[in-house]
DODO-307196 format. One line per 8 residues: number of its first residue (from 0); for each residue x negated, y negated, z negated of C-alpha. Coordinates in nm, 2 decimals. Example, Ala and Ser with C-alpha at 12.3 -4.5 7.8 and 13.67 -1.06 7.14 Angstrom:
2
0	-1.23:0.45:-0.78 ~ -1.37:0.11:-0.71 .
//
This chain:
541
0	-5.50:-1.17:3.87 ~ -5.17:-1.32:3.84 ~ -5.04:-1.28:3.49 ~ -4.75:-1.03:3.53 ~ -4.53:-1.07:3.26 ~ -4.36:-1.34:3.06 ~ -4.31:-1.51:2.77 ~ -3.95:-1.57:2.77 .
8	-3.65:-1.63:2.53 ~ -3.37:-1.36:2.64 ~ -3.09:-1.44:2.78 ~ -2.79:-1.22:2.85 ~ -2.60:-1.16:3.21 ~ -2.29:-0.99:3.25 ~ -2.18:-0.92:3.59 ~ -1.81:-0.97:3.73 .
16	-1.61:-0.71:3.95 ~ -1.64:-0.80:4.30 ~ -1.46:-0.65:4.57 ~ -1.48:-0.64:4.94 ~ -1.24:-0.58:5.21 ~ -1.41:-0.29:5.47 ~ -1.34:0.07:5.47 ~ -1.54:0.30:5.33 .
24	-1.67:0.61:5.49 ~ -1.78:0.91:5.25 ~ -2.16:0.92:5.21 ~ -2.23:0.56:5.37 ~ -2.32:0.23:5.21 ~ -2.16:-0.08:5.43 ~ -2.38:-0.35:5.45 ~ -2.35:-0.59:5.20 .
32	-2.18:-0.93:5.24 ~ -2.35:-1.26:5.13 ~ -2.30:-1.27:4.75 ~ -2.36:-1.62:4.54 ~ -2.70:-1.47:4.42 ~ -2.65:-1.55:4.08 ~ -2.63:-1.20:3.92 ~ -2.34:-1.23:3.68 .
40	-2.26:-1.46:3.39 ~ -2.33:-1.47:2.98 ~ -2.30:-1.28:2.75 ~ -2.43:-1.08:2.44 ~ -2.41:-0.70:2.36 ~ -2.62:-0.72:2.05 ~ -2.43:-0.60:1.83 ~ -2.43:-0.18:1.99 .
48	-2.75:-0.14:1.88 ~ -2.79:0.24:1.69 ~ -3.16:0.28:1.50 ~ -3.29:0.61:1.68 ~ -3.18:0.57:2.03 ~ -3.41:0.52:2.31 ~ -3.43:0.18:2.41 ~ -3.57:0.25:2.79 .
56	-3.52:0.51:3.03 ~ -3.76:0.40:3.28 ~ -4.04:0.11:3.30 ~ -4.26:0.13:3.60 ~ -4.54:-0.13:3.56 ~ -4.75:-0.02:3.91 ~ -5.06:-0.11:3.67 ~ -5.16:0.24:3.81 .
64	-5.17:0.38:4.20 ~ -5.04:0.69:4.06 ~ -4.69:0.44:3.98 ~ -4.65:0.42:4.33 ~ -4.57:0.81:4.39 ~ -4.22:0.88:4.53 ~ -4.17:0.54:4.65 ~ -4.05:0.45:5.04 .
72	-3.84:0.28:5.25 ~ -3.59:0.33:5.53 ~ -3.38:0.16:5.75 ~ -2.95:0.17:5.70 ~ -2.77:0.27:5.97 ~ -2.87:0.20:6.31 ~ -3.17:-0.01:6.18 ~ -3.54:0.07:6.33 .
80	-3.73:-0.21:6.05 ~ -4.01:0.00:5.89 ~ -4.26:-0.11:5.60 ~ -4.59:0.04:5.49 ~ -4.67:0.06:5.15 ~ -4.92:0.05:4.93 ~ -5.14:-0.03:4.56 ~ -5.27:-0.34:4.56 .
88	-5.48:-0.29:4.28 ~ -5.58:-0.68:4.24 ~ -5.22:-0.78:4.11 ~ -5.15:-0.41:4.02 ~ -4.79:-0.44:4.17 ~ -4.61:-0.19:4.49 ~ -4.70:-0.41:4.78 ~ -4.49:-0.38:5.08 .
96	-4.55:-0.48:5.47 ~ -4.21:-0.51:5.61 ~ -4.22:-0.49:6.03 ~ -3.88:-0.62:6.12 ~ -3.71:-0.54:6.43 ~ -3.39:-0.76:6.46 ~ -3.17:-1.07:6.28 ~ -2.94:-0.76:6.14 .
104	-3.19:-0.53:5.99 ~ -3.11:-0.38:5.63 ~ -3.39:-0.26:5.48 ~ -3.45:-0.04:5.19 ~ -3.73:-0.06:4.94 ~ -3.69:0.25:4.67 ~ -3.85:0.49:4.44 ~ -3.70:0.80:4.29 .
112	-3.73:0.86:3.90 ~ -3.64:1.07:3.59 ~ -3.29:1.15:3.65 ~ -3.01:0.94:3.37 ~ -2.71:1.13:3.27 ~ -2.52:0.82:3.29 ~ -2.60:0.43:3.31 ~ -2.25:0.34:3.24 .
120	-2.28:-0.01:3.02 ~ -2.63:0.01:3.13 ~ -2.91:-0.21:3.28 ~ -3.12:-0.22:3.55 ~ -3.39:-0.50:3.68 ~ -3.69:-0.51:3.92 ~ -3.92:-0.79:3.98 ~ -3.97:-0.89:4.38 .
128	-4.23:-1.15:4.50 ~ -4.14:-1.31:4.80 ~ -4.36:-1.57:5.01 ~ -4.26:-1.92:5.15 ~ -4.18:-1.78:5.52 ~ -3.85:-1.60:5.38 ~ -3.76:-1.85:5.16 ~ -3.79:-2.14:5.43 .
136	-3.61:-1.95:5.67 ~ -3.31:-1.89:5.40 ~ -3.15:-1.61:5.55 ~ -3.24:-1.31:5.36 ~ -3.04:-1.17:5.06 ~ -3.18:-0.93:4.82 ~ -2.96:-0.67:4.63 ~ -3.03:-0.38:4.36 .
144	-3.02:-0.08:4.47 ~ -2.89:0.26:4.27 ~ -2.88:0.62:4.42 ~ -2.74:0.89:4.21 ~ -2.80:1.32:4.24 ~ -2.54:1.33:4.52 ~ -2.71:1.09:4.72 ~ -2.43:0.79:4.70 .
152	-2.56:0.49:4.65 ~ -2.46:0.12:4.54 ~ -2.57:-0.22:4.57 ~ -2.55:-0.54:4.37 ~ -2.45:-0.87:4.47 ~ -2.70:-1.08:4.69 ~ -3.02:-1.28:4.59 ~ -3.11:-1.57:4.75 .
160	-3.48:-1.53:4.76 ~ -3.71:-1.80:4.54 ~ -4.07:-1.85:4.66 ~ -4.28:-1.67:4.38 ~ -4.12:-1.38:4.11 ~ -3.78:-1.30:4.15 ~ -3.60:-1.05:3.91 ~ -3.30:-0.86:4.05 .
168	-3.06:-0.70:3.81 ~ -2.78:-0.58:3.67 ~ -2.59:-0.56:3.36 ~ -2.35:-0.36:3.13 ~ -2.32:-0.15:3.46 ~ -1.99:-0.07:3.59 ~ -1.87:0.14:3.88 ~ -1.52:0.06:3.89 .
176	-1.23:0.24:4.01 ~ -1.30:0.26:4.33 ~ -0.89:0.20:4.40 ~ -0.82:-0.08:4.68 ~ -0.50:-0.25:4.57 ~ -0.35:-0.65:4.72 ~ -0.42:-0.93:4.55 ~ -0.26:-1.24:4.68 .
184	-0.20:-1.11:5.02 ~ -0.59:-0.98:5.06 ~ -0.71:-0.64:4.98 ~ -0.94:-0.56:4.74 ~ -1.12:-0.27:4.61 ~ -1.28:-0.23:4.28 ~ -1.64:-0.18:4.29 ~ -1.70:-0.26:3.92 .
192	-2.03:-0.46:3.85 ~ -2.14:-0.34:4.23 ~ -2.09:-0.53:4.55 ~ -2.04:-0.21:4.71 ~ -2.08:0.16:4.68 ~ -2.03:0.47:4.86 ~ -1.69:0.60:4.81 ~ -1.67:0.87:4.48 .
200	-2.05:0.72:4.36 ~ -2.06:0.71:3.98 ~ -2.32:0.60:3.74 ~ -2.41:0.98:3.63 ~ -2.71:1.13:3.72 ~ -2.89:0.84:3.87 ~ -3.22:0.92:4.04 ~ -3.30:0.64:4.24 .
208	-3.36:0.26:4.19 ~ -3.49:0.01:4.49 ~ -3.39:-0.30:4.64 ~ -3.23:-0.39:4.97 ~ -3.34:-0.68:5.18 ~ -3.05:-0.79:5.45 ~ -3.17:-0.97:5.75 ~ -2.82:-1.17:5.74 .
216	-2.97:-1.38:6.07 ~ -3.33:-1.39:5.96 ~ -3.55:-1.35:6.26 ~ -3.75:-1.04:6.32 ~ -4.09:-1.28:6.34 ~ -3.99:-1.48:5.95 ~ -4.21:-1.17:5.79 ~ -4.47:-1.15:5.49 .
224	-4.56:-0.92:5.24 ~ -4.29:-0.83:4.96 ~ -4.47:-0.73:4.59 ~ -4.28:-0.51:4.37 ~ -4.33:-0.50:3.95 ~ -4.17:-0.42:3.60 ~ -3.92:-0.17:3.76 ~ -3.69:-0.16:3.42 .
232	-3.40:0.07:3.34 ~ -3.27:0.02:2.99 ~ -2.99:0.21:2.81 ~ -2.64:0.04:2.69 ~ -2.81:0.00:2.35 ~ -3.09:-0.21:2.46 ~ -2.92:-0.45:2.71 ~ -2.86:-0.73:2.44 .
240	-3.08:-0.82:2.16 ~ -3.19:-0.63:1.88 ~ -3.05:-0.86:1.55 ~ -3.21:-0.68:1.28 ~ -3.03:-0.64:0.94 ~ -3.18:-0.65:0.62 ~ -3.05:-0.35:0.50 ~ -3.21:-0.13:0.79 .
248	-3.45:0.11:0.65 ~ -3.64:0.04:0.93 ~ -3.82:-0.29:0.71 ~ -4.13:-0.18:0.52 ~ -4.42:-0.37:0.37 ~ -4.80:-0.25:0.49 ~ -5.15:-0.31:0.39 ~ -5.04:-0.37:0.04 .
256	-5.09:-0.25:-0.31 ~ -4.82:0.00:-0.48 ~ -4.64:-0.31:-0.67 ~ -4.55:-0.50:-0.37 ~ -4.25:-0.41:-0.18 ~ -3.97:-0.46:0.02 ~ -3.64:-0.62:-0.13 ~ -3.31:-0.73:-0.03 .
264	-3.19:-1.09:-0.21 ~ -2.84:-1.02:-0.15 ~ -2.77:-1.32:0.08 ~ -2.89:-1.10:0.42 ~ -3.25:-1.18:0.39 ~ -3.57:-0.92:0.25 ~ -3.83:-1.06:0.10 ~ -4.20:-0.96:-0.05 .
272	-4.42:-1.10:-0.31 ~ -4.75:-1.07:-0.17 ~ -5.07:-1.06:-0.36 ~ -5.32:-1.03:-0.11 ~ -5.42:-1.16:0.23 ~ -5.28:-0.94:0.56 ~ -5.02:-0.76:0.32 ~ -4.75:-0.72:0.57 .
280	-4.35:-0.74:0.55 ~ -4.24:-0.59:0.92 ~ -3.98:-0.38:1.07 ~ -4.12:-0.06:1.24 ~ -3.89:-0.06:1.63 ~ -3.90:0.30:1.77 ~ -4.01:0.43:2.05 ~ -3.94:0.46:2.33 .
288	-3.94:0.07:2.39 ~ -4.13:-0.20:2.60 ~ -4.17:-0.50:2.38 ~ -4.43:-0.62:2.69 ~ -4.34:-1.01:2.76 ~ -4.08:-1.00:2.49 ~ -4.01:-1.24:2.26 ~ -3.91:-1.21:1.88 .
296	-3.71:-1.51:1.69 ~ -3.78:-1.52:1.31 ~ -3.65:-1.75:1.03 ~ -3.81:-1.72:0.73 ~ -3.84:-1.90:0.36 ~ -4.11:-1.94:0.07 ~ -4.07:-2.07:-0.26 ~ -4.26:-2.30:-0.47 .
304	-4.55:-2.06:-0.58 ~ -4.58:-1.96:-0.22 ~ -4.62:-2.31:-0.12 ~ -4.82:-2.40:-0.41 ~ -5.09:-2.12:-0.35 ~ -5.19:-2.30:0.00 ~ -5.14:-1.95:0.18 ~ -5.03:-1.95:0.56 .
312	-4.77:-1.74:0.70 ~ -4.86:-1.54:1.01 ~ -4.56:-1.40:1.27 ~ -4.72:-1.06:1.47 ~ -4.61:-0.80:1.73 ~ -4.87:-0.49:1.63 ~ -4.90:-0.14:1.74 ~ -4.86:0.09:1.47 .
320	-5.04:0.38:1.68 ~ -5.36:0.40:1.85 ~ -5.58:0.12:1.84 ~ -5.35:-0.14:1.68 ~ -5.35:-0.38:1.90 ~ -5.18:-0.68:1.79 ~ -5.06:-1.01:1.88 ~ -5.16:-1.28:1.60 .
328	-5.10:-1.60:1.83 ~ -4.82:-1.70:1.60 ~ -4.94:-1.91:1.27 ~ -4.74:-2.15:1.02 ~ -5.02:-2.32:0.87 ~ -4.90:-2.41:0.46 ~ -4.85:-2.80:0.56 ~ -4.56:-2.70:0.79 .
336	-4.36:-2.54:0.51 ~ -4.12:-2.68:0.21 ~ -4.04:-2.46:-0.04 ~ -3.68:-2.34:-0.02 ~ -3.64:-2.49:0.35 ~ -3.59:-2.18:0.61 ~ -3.84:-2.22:0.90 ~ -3.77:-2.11:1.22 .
344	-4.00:-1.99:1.47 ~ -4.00:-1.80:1.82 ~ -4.32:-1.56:1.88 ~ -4.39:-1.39:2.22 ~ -4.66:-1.15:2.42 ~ -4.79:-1.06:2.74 ~ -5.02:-0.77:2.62 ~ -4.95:-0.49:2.83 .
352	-5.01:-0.25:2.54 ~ -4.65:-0.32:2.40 ~ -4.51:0.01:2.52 ~ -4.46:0.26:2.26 ~ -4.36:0.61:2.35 ~ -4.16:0.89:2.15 ~ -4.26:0.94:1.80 ~ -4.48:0.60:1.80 .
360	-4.34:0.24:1.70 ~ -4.48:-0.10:1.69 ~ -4.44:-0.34:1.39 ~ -4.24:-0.67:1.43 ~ -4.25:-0.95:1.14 ~ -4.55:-1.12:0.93 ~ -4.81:-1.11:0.74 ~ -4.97:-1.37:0.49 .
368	-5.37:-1.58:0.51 ~ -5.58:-1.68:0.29 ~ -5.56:-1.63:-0.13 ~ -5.15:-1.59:-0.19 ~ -4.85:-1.60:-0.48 ~ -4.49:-1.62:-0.48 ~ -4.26:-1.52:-0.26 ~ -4.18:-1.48:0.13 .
376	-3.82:-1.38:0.29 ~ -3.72:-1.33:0.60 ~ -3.36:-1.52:0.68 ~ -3.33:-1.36:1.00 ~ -3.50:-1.20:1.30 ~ -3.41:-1.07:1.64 ~ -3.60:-0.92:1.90 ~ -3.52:-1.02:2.24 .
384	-3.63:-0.66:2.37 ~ -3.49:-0.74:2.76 ~ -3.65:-1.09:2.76 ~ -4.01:-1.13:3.00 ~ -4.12:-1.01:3.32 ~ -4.36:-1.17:3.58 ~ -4.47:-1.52:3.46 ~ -4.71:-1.76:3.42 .
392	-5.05:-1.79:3.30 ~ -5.08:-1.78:2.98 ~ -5.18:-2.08:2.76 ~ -5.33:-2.18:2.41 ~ -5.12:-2.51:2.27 ~ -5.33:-2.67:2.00 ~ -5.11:-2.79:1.73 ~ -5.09:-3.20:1.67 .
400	-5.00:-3.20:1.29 ~ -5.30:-2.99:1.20 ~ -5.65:-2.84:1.24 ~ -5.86:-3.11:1.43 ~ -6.15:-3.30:1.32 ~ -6.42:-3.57:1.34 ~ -6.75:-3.53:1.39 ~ -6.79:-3.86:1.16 .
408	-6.56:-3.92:0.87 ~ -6.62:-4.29:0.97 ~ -6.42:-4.24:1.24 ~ -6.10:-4.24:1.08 ~ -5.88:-3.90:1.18 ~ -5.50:-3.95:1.12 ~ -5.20:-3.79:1.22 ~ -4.94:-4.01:1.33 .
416	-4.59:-3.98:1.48 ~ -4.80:-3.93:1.82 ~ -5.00:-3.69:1.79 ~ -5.37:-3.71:1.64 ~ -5.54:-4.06:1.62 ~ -5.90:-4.14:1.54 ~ -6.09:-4.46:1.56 ~ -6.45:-4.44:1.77 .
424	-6.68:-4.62:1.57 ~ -7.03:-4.77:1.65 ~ -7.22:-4.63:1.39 ~ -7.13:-4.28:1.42 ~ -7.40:-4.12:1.60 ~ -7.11:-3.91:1.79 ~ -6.76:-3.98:1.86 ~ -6.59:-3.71:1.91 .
432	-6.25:-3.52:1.80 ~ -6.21:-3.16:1.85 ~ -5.96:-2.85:1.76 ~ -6.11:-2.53:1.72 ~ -6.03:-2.19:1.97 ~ -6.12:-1.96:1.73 ~ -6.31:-1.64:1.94 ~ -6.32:-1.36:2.03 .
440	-6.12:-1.53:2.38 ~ -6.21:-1.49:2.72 ~ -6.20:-1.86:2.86 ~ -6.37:-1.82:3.18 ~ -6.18:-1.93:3.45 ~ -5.94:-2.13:3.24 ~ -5.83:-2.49:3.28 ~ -5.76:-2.74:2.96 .
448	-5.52:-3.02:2.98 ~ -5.56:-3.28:2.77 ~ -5.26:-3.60:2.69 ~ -5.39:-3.91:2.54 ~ -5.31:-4.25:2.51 ~ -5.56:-4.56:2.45 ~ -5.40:-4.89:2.24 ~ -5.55:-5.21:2.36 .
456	-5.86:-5.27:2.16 ~ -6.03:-5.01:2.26 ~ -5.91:-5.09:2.65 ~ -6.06:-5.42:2.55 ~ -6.37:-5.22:2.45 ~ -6.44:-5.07:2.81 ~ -6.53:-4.75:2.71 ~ -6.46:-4.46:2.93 .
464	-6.31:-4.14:2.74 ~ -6.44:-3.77:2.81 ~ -6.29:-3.43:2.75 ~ -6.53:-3.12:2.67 ~ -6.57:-2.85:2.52 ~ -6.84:-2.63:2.38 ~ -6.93:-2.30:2.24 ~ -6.99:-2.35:1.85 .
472	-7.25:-2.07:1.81 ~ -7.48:-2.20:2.12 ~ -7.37:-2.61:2.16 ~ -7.60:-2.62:2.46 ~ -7.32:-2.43:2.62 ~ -7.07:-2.72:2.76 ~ -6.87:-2.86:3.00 ~ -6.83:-3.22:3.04 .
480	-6.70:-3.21:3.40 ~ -6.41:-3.41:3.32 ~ -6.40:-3.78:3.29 ~ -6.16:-4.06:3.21 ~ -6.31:-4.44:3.34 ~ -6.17:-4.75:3.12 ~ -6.02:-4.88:3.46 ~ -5.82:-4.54:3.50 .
488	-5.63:-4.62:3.12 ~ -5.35:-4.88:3.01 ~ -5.32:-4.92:2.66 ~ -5.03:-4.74:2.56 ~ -4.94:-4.55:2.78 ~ -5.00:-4.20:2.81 ~ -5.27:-4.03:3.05 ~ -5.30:-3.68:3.13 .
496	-5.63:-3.53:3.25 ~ -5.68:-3.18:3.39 ~ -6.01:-3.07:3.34 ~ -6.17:-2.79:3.61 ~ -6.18:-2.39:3.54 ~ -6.45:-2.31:3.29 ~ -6.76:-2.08:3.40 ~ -6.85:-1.71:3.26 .
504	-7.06:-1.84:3.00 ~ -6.73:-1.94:2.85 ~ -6.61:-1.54:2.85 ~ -6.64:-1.50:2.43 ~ -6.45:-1.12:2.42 ~ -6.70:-0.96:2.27 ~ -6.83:-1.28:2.08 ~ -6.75:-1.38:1.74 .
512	-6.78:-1.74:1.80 ~ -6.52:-1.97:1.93 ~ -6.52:-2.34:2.06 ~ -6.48:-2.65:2.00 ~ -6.27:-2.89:2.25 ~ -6.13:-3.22:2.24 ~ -6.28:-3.59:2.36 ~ -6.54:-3.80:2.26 .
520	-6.57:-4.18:2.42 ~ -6.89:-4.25:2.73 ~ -7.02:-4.48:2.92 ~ -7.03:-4.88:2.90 ~ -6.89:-5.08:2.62 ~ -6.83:-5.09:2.31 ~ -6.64:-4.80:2.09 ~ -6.34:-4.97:1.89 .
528	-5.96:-4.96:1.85 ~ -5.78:-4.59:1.88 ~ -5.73:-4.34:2.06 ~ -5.42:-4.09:1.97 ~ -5.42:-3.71:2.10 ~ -5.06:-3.61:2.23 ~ -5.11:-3.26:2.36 ~ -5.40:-2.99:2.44 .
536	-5.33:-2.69:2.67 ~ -5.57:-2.42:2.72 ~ -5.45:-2.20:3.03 ~ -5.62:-1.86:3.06 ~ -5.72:-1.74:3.38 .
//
């Protein structure tokens, strides 16, 4: 299944008035006119945020048929382009099969929801998939669609389409005036953040959200399916993101003993004084809000004792409802910290179950590993709450300044400016350096990358050099289907092998155990010189 939603940093657009020079007739949208497809420009609204409000009116994931209900399409004007629609329950997105009929069709794609009093200041956003024949042929523009309770409606300005996910949107939504006045000889009317709208249609009671796909010249045979996902409307106080202040009552500490709690050092920060592994310092986010493919951007300090102690710091995203679920992916092993240093780190999530609804709310901060003292604070944080949407697959990165090992101390792990070197030796019996994926993970179908770099003894040594992996409670269970030959590597210079998807037997989600992965040297020749690790990517099926 493609993986749906992103891990993203947020970034803020603003859209520009834009006018238009036709006349408007009552209860008609014109066609819209090629747009630059760019959306709007930057900005940040961060700062209207109000504890207590709800943070999404509408999020439409399609990760259910029933999501589909009360969406259709229909042709503007004198159009006769029709579409059938329906689940595709694979990706779990609205799929669409446009039938065009002519180089000047105008085609609507919408769905009706829970009616909003008013999206003034608003934002709205869907993601559209669109296939290589449309974006080849170049023609096409896609625009946001809005429909309020009187049955006006109002476009954005034009998308050129990009093969793969595109996300349409808009920001701090504006209507405008609606007045037409001169400007430098040339009419224009003021459609606010809109390209064009029906004249009198406002932003109060809106009831409808879609896109529209103008032909603008594409041929009626340029055709393929059009997917649909993450259908988002968010409220004025959730378009920007969420900088959280230390003196919100919102912060709270969890899983701890009665003596440890949450305090404010006077300088902006709160801090904690853990005693205990998994003792939490978090802020609890309300619902309703979709934290799904968000990210969350946290500095925090410790001090001496802290450091001293040898305990890790641990950024999460948790449910605090239900069944908990949380997203632990985040870890700042002791050796990266200084005492009194802030450290800064970004955190994000795919997991769908990121949604918490009225009356539920999901913790955002960190928690501390392993046997503890001193003191943790938290500088800053900010929760990009409109960041994500569809993405990428997601990927393990196995860190370079800590956590591998040897299966011989003889064969001398260091970590250098690199990366992580070790030295093959003859007399070790195996010659191998791995990082550990703790479980449980589901790895089947996943591909690991790994970067590496050879110096010129062990070139000189003609060994060839094999990435694996294997299951740590069964070793039987491996893969050594990727291999590197000694005439395939210059010394010093880097080499990247991509190693083939992984079978079922590496599926550990309902396994303790993890695995081990990394390289170890084969073939001819004879094991000397070094060989330095520069990167390891896991990415998940």
């Amino acid at each position: 299944m493609l993986q749906k939603l992103l891990i993203a940093l947020c970034t803020i657009f603003v859209l520009s008035a834009c006018g238009g020079d036709l006349d408007l007739e009552p209860n008609q949208t014109p066609p819209p006119g090629d747009g630059d497809g760019d959306g709007g420009d930057g900005g940040d609204d961060g700062d209207d945020f109000e504890p207590g409000e709800p943070r999404i009116y509408t999020y439409i994931p399609f990760d259910d048929e029933a999501d589909t209900e009360g969406w259709g399409h229909r042709c503007v004007e004198t159009c006769d382009a029709t579409a059938t629609l329906n689940w595709n329950s694979i990706e779990e997105v609205l799929a669409a099969e446009p039938m065009w009929a002519s180089d000047s069709d105008r085609l609507d794609i919408f769905g009706t929801v829970d009616e909003v009093d008013d999206m003034a200041g608003s934002a709205a956003s869907i993601w559209v998939f669109v296939t290589e024949e449309y974006v080849t042929d170049g023609n096409m523009s896609m625009h946001l669609l809005l429909g309020n309770a009187e049955g006006l409606k109002g476009v954005s300005r034009a998308y050129a389409p990009e093969l793969g996910w595109n996300r349409i949107e808009m920001w701090e939504l504006a209507a405008g005036t609606g007045e037409t006045e001169v400007v430098d000889g040339e009419e224009t009317t003021d459609y606010g953040t809109f390209l064009w709208h029906d004249d009198g249609f406002t932003l109060r009671d809106i009831n409808e959200i879609g896109v529209r796909f103008v032909a603008n010249g594409k041929a009626p045979e340029v055709d393929g399916q059009l997917w649909f996902d993450n259908v988002t409307m968010t409220p004025a106080s959730g378009t920007g993101p969420l900088i959280v202040e230390a003196d919100d009552e919102a912060w709270t500490v969890m899983d701890a003993t009665e003596g440890v709690t949450v305090q404010r050092d006077g300088e902006g920060g709160v801090y904690y004084e853990p005693t205990a592994a998994d003792q939490k310092l978090v802020y609890l986010l309300e619902g309703p809000v979709d934290l799904v493919g968000r990210s969350f951007d946290m500095t925090f300090t410790v001090d001496q004792a802290f450091k001293d102690s040898g305990a890790d710091v641990q950024p999460i995203i948790q449910q605090n409802f239900g069944s908990y679920t949380g997203e632990f992916g985040c870890y700042v092993g002791n050796g990266a910290l200084t005492a009194g240093e802030p450290y800064e780190v970004t955190c994000a999530t795919e997991n769908e179950a990121f949604v918490a609804e009225e009356g539920e709310n999901i913790r955002v901060g960190l928690q501390v590993k392993n046997e503890v003292a001193g003191r943790v604070t938290i500088n800053s944080m900010q929760i990009n709450i409109n960041a994500g949407g569809p993405s990428g697959p997601e990927t393990i990165e196995a860190s370079i300044t800590e956590g591998w090992r040897v299966s011989a101390d003889s064969l001398n792990l260091e970590y250098v400016e690199e990366g992580v070197a070790y030295s093959p030796n003859p007399d070790a019996e195996y010659k191998q350096l791995v990082y550990d994926i703790a479980g449980p993970q589901d790895l089947s179908g996943a591909t690991y990358e790994v970067v590496f770099s050879v110096d010129q003894d062990f070139k000189d040594g003609g060994k060839a050099v094999q990435p694996f992996i294997q299951r740590t409670d069964d070793y039987g269970i491996a893969d050594y289907n990727c291999y590197v030959g000694n005439g395939s590597l210059t010394a010093g210079e880097d080499y990247t092998a991509t190693c083939p998807a992984l079978n079922d037997q590496f599926n550990l989600e309902t396994a303790e155990a993890g695995v081990q992965i990394g390289i170890q040297t084969a073939g001819d020749g004879t094991d000397q010189g070094t060989i330095t690790v520069k990167s390891l990517t896991v990415t998940l099926d």
